[in-house]
N, C-alpha and C positions, 0 to 999 in steps of 0.2 A: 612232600613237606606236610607234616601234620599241623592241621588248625588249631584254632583257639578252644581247644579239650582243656577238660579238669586234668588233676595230677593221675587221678584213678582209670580216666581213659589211657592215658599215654602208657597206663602199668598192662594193661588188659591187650594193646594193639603187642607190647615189646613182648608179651608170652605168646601172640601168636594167633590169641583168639578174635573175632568180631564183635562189633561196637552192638550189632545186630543181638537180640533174644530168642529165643522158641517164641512159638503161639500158644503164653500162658492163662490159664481163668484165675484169677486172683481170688483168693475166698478167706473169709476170716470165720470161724465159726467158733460157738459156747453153746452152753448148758447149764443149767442149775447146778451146784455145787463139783462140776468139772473145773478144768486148767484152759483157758482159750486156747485156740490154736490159730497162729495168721501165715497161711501157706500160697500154695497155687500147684495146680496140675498143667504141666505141659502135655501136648497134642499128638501122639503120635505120629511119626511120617513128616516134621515142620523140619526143614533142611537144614534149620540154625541151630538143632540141639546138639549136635555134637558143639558147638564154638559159640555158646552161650556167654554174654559180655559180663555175666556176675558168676560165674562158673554154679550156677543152684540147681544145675537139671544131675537129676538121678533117675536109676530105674525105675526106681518106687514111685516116683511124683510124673510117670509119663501113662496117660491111658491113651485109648483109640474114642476114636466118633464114632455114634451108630448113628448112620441117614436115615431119618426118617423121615422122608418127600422132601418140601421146601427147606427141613429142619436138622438140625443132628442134636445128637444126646449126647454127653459126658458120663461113665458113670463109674464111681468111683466112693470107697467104703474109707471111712476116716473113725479112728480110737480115739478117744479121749480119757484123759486120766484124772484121777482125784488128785486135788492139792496135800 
């Protein structure tokens, strides 16, 4: 029996997918006389990209981590356009 979900959950479980996300960095990013851009890169290798709960993962938006000791890096080239 399904809980007490919004109408947008019960549409996302009857297609099949999970309530669950990738492991996204949210990033909003501008420029002087640019267009903003408010996106996020998913993680490489996070087992919930294929049945992402907003269907938003693409090839394009998935990079890998580089470990670096205690740390890892993202790294990742983003366009922006004139208005």
């Amino acid at each position: 029996m399904l809980g007490p979900f919004y109408v947008g959950e019960h549409l996302v479980l009857a297609h099949g997918a999970d309530l669950a996300q990738g492991l996204a960095d949210p990033l909003a990013i501008s420029a002087p006389g640019k267009q903003p851009l408010i996106t996020h890169v998913f993680v490489a290798g996070d087992p919930y990209l294929g049945s992402d709960a907003v269907f938003g993962v693409k090839p394009s938006l998935v990079a890998e981590l580089a470990r670096e000791g205690d740390h890892a890096r993202l790294e990742y080239h983003f366009v922006l356009t004139s208005p």
